[in-house]
C-alpha positions in Angstrom: 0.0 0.0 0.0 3.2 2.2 0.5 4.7 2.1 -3.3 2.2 4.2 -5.0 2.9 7.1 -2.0 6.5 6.9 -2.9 6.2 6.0 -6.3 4.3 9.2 -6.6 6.0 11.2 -4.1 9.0 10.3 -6.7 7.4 11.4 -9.9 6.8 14.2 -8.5 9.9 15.2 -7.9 11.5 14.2 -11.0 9.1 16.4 -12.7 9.5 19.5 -9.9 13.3 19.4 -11.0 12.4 18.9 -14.8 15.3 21.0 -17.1 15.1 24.7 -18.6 15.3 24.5 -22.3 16.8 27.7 -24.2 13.5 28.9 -26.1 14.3 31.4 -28.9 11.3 33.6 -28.1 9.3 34.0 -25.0 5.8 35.6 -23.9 5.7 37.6 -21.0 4.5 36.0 -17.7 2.5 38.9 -15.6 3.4 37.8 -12.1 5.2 35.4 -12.1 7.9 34.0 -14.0 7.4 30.3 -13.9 5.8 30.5 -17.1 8.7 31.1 -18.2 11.0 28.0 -16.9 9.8 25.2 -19.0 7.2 25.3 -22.5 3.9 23.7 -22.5 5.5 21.0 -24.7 8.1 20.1 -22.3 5.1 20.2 -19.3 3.6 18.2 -21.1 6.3 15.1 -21.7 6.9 15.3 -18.2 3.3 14.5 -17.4 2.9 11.6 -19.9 6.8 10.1 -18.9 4.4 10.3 -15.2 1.5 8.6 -16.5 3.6 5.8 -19.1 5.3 5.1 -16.2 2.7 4.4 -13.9 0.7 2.5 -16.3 3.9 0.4 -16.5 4.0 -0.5 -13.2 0.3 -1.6 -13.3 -0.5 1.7 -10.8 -3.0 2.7 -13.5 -6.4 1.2 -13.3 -7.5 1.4 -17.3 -11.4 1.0 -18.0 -12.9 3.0 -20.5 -16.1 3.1 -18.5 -14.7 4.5 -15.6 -12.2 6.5 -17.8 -15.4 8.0 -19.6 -16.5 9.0 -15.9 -13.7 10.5 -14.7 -12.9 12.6 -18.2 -16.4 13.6 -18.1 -16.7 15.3 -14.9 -13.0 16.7 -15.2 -13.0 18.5 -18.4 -16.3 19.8 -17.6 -14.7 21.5 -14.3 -11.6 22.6 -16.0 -14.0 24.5 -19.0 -15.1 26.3 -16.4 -11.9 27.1 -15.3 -9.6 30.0 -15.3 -7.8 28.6 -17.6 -10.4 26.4 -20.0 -8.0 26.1 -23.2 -5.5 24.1 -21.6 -4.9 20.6 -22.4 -6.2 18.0 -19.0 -5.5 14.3 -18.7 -7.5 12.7 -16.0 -6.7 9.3 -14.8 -7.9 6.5 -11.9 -5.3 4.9 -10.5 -6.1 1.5 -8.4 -5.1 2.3 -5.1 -7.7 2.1 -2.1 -6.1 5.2 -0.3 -7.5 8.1 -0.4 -5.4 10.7 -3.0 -4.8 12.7 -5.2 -2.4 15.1 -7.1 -1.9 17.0 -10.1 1.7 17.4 -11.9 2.8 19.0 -14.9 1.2 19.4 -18.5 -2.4 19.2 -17.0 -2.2 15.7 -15.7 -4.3 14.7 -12.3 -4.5 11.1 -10.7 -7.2 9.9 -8.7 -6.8 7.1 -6.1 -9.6 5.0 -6.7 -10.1 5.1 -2.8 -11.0 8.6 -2.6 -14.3 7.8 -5.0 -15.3 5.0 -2.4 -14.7 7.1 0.5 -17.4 9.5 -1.3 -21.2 9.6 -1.0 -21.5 11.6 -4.1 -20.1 12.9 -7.3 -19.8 16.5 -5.8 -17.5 15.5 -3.1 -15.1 14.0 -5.9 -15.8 16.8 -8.3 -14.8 19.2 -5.3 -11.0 17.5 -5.0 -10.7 17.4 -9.2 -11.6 21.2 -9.3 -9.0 21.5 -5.9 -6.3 19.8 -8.1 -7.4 21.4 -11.7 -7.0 25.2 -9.6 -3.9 24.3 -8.2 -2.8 23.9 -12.0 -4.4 27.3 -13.3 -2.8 29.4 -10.6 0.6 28.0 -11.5 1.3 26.6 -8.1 2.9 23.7 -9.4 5.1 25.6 -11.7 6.2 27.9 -9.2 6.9 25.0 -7.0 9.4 23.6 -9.7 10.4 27.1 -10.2 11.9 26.6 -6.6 13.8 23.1 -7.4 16.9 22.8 -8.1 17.6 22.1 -12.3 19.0 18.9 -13.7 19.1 17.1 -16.9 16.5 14.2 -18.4 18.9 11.7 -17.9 19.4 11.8 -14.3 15.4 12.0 -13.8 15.0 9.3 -16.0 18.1 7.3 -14.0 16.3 8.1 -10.6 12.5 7.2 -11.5 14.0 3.7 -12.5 15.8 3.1 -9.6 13.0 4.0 -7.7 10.7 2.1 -9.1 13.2 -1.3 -9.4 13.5 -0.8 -5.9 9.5 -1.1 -5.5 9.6 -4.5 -7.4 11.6 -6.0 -5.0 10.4 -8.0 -1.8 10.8 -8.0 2.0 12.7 -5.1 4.1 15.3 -4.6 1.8 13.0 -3.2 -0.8 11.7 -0.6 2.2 15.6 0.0 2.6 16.0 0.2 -1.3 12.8 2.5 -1.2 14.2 4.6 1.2 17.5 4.6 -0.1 16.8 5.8 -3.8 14.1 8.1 -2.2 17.5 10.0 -0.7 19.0 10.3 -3.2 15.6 11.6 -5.3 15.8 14.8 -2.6 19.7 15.5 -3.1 18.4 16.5 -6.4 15.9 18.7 -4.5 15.1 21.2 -1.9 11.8 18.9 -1.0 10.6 15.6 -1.5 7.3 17.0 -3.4 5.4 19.6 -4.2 4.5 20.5 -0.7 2.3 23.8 -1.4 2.3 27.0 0.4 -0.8 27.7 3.1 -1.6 30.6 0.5 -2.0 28.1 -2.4 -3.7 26.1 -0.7 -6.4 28.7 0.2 -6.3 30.2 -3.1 -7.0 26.5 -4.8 -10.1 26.2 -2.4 -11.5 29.7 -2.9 -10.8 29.1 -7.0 -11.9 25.5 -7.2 -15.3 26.2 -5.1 -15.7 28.7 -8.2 -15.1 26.6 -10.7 -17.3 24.0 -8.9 -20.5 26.4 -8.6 -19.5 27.8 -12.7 -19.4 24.2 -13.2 -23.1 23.4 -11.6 -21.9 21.0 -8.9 -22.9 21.8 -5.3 -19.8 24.0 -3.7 -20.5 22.5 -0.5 -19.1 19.1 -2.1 -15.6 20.5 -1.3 -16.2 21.1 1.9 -17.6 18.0 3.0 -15.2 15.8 2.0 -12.8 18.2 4.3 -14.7 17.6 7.0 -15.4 13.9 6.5 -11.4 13.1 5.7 -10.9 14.7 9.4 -13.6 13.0 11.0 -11.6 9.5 9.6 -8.0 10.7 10.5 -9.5 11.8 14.2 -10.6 7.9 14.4 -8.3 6.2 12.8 -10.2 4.9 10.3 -7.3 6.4 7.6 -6.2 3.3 7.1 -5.7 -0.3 9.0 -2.8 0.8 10.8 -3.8 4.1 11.7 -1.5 6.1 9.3 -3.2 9.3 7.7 -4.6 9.6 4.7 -1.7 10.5 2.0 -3.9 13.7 0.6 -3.4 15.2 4.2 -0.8 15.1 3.8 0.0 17.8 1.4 -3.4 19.2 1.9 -3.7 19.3 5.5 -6.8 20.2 7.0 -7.4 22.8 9.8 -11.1 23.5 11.6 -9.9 27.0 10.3 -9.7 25.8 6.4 -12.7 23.5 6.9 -14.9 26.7 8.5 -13.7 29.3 5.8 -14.9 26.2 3.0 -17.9 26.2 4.4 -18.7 29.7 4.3 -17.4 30.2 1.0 -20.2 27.4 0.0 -22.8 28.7 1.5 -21.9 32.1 -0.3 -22.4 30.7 -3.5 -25.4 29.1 -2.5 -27.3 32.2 -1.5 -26.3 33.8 -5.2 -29.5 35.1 -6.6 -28.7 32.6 -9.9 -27.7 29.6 -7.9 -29.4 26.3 -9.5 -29.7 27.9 -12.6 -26.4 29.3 -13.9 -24.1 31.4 -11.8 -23.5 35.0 -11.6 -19.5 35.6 -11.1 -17.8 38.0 -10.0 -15.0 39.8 -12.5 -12.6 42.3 -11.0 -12.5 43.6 -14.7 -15.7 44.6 -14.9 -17.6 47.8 -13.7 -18.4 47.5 -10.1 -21.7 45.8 -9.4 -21.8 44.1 -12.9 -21.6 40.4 -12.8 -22.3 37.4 -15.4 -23.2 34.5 -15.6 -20.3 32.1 -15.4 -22.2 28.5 -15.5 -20.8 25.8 -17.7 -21.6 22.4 -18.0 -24.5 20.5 -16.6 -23.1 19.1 -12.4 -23.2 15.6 -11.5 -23.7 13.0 -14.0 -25.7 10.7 -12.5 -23.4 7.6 -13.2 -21.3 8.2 -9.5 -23.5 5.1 -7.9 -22.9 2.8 -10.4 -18.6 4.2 -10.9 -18.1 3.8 -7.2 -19.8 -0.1 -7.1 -18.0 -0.5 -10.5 -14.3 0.3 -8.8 -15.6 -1.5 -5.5 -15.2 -4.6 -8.2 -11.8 -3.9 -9.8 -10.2 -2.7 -7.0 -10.7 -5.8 -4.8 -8.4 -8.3 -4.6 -9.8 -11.0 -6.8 -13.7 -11.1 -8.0 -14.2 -13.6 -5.3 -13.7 -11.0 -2.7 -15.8 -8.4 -4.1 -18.7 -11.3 -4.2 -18.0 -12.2 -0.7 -18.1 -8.0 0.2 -21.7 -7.9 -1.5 -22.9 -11.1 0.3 -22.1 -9.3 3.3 -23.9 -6.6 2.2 -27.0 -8.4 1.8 -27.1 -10.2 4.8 -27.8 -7.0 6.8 -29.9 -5.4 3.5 -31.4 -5.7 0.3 -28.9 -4.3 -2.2 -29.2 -0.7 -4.4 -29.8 -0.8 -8.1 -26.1 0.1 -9.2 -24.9 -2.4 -5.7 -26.9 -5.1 -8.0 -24.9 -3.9 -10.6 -22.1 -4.2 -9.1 -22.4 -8.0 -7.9 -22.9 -8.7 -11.7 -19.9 -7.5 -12.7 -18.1 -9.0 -10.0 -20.0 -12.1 -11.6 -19.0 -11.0 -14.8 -15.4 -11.3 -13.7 -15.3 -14.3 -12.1 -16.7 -16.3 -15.2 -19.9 -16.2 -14.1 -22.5 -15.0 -16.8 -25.4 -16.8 -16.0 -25.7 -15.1 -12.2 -25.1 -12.1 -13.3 -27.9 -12.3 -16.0 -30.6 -11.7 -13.7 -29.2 -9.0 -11.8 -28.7 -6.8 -14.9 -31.8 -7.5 -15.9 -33.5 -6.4 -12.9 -31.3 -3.3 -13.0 -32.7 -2.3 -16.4 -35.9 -2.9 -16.2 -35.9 -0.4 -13.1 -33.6 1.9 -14.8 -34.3 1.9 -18.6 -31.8 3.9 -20.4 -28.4 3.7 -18.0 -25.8 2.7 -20.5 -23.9 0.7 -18.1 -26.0 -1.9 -16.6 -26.6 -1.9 -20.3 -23.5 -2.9 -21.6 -23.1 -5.5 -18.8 -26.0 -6.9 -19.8 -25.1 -7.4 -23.1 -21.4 -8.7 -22.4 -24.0 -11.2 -20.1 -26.0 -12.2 -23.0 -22.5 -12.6 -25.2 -21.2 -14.8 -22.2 -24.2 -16.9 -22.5 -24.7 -17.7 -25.6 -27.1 -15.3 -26.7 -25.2 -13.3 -29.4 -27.7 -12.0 -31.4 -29.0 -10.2 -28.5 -26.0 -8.9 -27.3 -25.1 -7.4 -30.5 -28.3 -6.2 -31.3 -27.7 -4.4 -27.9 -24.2 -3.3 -28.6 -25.5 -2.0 -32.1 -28.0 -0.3 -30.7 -25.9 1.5 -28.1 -23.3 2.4 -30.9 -26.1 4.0 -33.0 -27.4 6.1 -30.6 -23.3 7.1 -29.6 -20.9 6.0 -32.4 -18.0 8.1 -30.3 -18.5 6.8 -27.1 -15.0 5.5 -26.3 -17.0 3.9 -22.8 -19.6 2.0 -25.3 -17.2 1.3 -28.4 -14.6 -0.2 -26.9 -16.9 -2.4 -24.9 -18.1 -4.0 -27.8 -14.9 -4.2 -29.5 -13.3 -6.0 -27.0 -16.7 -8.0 -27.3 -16.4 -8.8 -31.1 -12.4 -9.7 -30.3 -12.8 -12.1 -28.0 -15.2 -13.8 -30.9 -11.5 -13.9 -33.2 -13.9 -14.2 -36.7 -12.8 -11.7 -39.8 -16.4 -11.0 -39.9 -16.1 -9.5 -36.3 -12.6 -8.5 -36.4 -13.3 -5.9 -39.2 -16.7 -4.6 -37.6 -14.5 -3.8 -34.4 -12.4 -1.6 -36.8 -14.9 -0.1 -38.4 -16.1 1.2 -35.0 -13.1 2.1 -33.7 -11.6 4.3 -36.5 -14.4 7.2 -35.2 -12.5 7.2 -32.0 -8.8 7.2 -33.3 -8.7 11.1 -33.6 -9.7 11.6 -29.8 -8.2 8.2 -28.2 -4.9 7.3 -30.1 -3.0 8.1 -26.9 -4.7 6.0 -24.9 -3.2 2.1 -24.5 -6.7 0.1 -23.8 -7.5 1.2 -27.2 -4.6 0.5 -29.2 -4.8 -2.6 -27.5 -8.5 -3.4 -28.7 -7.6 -1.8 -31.8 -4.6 -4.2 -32.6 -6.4 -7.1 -31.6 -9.5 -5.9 -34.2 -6.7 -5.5 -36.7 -4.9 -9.2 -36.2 -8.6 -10.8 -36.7 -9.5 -8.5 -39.7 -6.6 -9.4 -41.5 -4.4 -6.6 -41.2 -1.2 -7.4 -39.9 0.6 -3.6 -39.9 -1.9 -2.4 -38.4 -2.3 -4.6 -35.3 2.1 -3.9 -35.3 1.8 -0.3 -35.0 -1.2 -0.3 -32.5 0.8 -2.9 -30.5 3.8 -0.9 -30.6 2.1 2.4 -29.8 0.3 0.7 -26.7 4.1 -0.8 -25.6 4.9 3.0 -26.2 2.3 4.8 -24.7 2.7 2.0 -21.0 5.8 3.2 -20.3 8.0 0.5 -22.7 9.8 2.9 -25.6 12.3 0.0 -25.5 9.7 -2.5 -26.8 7.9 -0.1 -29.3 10.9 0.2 -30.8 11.7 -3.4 -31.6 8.6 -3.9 -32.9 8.4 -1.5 -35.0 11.9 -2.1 -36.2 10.7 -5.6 -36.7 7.4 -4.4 -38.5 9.8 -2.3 -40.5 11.2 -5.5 -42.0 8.5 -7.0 -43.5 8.4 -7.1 -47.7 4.3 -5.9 -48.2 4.6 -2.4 -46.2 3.4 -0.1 -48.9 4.4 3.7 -48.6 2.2 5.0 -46.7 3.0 2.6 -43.6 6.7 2.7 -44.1 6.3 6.4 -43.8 4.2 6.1 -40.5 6.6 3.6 -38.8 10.0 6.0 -39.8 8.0 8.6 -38.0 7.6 6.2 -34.9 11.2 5.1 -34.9 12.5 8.7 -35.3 10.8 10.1 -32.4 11.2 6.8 -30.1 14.6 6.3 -30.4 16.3 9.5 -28.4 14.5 8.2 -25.6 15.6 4.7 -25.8 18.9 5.3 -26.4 19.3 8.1 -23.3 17.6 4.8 -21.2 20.2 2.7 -23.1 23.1 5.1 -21.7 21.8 5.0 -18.2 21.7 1.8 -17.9 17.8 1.2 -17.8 16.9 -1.7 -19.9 13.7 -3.1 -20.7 13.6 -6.7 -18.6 11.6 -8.9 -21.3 14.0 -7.9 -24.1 17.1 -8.5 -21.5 15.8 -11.7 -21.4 
C-alpha cells in the first residue's frame, strides 16, 4: 500500500526538478515567472513520462467506463476554469487510499479510494476542481520554479531506480525504497510539491468557483474536508492508523474546513444559484456580474462508478462477491450495488448469475448505458449473441464516439477472433482514433481488431504504440523495427513507422546510456 505514495512522491519530484530548455522567443509571464522556466511542450512530456510510467507499473487502473466517468466530470470543471484552453488528462489509479495530485502538462490522478470514501459525485468533483485550480494558478510551476535544475537523464536514472527498488520483496525493498528516495531529494530542496498555506487557500477559494460555474454543489468541497478529518480523528485512515496520503499535502485545519464552508454557503445564497451562476470579474464595472455557469453538475453515473471500482479494486472477483454477500445479509442491495455484484459475476466467469441481476437493473432503470452494456457482455457470455449485438448495435447508434460503449463491444467482437467480427470492431473504432490514439486500452482493442480483420501492420503499430504509450519505448521500438522489415509495407505505412522510430529512439537510447533496460528484451 506504500509504493504508490512513494512512487508518486517520486514522480513528483523528477518532474519539480524537470530541465530549462533555451526557447528562442518568449511571452511575458504577468506575475510570475514560472511561465517562463519550462514550454507547455516540455510540461507536457513530463506529465505523460508520469502517466507511461505508472501505467507500466500496473498503478494505472485502465477502463474505458470508468475512464469515460472521470474525463467527463474533469473537463467539464476545468471548462469552467480560469484557464479552459489548456490541455487535461484525467486518470484513476487503483489504489484504495484516499489521493490525489496534479503534476505538470495538466495531468491529475485519482486514487480509486477517494471515489469510495465519497457519498456523491460533488465531493469527488470538489477534489478534481482542488487539483485542476492548483494547475491554473501555476502553483505547481512555481513550485518547480523553486527546485533545483537537472538534466532528463538523471530524472530518467532516478525514476527507475526507484521504481526497481519497488519491485523488490521483504525489508530490503523498504531500505531500497528509502534509499533511492534520498538520493531523489539530493536533487531537491523537497521531496514533493509541498504547497504553500496561501496556495492552498487560493485553490479552495478558485476551485469552489469553478465547482458552482461548473453546476456542482460548492459544499461538495467542503464536506469531503470535514469527513477526511472526521476519519484521520478515528483512525479509520487506514488499518494501521496512518493518515490519509492527501493530508498530507493538503492538511486540513477547523480553520480551512470553517472558511470552505462559508465560501459554499456564499455561493449558494447567489441570486442565480441552481440555474447558472453569476460571477464576480474584478475587470468589470463595479456591481456588474455574469453568468459564469458551464456544463451540466453531477452526471448521474457516480452510484454505479463507485460499485464499478468497488469490483476492480478488490483483490480478486471472489472478494468483491463475498463484500456484496455481506452486504445483503444486513440489507437488500441498491440498483447500481446489484450492478455491481454482476460484474463481480461478470469477472469471475460467471454470466449466467449475473444475468438476472442486470436485468433487474434495467428494467428499473431503462436507459443507464452501463447496466446496459453489462448486460449485453452477459448475454454474449451466455450464448445469446444476437442479443448482445443487437444491444451493442444499438448503443453504438445512438453514440458512435462513445469510447466507454465502443470499446466495450470491440473487445466483445475480439474475443469472438472471426474476420467478420474483427473488421466490424475496426470499423467502429476508426471514429475514436482522432480523440483516443493516446490511450493504450484502445490500441490494444484496436490491434487485436486488426490481427482478426486481416491486417497485420496495423495490429504492429497499435501494439507498438500501446508498448509506447505504457511506459516500454524500449519495446515499441523493436517492434516497429521488426514491423519495418517485412516485404508488403506499402508507402504510406513505411512512412508512418520511420515517424515512430525517429521520435522513439532519443529516448531509448538516453535509457540505453543510463543503464535502464527493458527486462523482457534482457531476457
Amino acid at each position: 500500500m506504500r509504493r504508490i505514495s512513494l512512487l508518486t512522491a517520486a514522480l513528483v519530484v523528477a518532474i519539480g526538478t524537470a530541465p530549462v530548455v533555451a526557447q528562442e522567443s518568449r511571452l511575458p509571464d504577468i506575475g510570475s515567472s514560472a511561465g517562463e522556466l519550462i514550454t507547455p511542450a516540455q510540461e507536457s512530456a513530463y506529465g505523460a513520462m508520469t502517466l507511461a510510467q505508472l501505467r507500466h507499473y500496473d498503478y494505472v487502473l485502465e477502463d474505458p467506463l470508468i475512464d469515460s466517468w472521470l474525463d467527463t466530470i474533469g473537463h467539464r470543471l476545468a471548462g469552467a476554469s480560469d484557464d479552459a484552453k489548456r490541455s487535461y488528462t484525467f486518470f484513476m489509479l487503483r489504489e484504495r487510499e484516499i489521493n490525489a495530485f496534479a503534476t505538470l502538462g495538466g495531468y491529475v490522478g485519482v486514487n480509486s479510494g477517494l471515489v469510495l470514501a465519497a457519498d456523491r459525485e460533488d465531493e469527488v468533483a470538489g477534489v478534481l476542481a482542488h487539483e485542476i485550480s492548483h494547475i491554473t494558478q501555476q502553483h505547481v510551476l512555481r513550485a518547480v520554479e523553486k527546485q533545483k535544475q537537472d538534466q532528463l537523464p538523471t530524472l530518467l536514472a532516478m525514476l527507475g531506480a526507484i521504481v526497481v527498488a519497488q519491485q523488490a520483496h521483504g525489508n530490503s525493498a523498504d531500505d531500497a525504497a528509502q534509499a533511492a528516495m534520498v538520493a531523489a531529494m539530493g536533487l531537491s530542496e523537497q521531496r514533493a510539491i509541498n504547497y504553500t498555506r496561501a496556495s492552498e487557500t487560493e485553490a479552495d477559494r478558485v476551485g469552489m468557483q469553478v465547482l458552482a460555474r461548473s453546476r456542482f454543489d460548492p459544499r461538495g468541497m467542503a464536506d469531503f474536508f470535514a469527513k477526511l478529518q472526521t476519519r484521520m480523528r478515528t483512525n479509520e485512515a487506514t488499518a494501521d492508523g496512518e493518515t490519509y496520503d492527501w493530508l498530507r499535502s493538503h492538511p486540513m485545519t477547523l480553520t480551512r474546513i470553517t472558511e470552505a464552508k462559508e465560501r459554499a454557503e456564499r455561493l449558494r445564497a447567489q441570486p442565480n444559484y441552481g440555474g447558472g451562476f453569476a460571477v464576480d470579474n474584478p475587470l468589470l464595472p463595479g456591481g456588474l456580474r455574469v453568468d459564469g455557469s458551464a456544463g451540466t453538475g453531477p452526471t448521474g453515473l457516480f452510484d454505479y462508478a463507485r460499485e464499478r471500482l468497488r469490483v476492480m479494486t478488490a483483490p480478486t472477483p471472489a472478494d468483491a462477491i463475498h463484500e456484496y454477500d455481506g452486504i445483503r445479509r444486513s440489507r437488500a442491495l441498491t440498483a447500481p450495488e446489484q450492478y455491481g455484484l454482476a460484474v463481480a459475476y461478470l469477472q469471475a466467469g460467471q454470466p449466467k448469475s449475473a444475468l438476472p441481476l442486470l436485468t433487474g437493473v434495467t428494467d428499473k432503470r431503462p436507459g443507464d448505458i452501463w447496466p446496459e452494456l453489462a448486460l449485453a457482455e452477459a448475454e454474449a457470455a451466455t450464448g445469446s449473441g444476437a442479443s448482445a449485438d443487437a444491444r451493442f448495435e444499438a448503443l453504438v447508434k445512438k453514440a458512435p464516439t462513445s469510447p466507454a460503449i465502443v470499446l466495450t463491444y470491440a473487445k466483445m467482437l475480439g474475443e469472438r477472433a472471426t474476420p467478420a467480427a474483427g473488421k466490424r470492431a475496426v470499423a467502429i473504432l476508426r471514429p475514436l482514433m482522432a480523440t483516443a490514439s493516446d490511450d493504450p486500452v484502445f490500441q490494444r482493442t484496436f490491434a487485436r481488431a486488426s490481427e482478426i480483420a486481416g491486417d497485420p501492420v496495423r495490429a504492429g503499430e497499435a501494439h507498438a504504440e500501446a508498448a509506447y504509450l505504457s511506459g516500454r519505448p524500449e519495446l515499441a521500438l523493436a517492434q516497429l523495427n521488426n514491423l519495418k522489415k517485412r516485404g508488403d509495407l506499402d508507402y504510406y505505412a513505411r512512412s508512418r513507422i520511420d515517424a515512430r522510430i525517429a521520435a522513439i529512439t532519443p529516448t531509448v537510447l538516453e535509457l540505453k546510456r543510463q543503464g535502464i533496460r527493458d527486462e523482457d528484451l534482457k531476457r
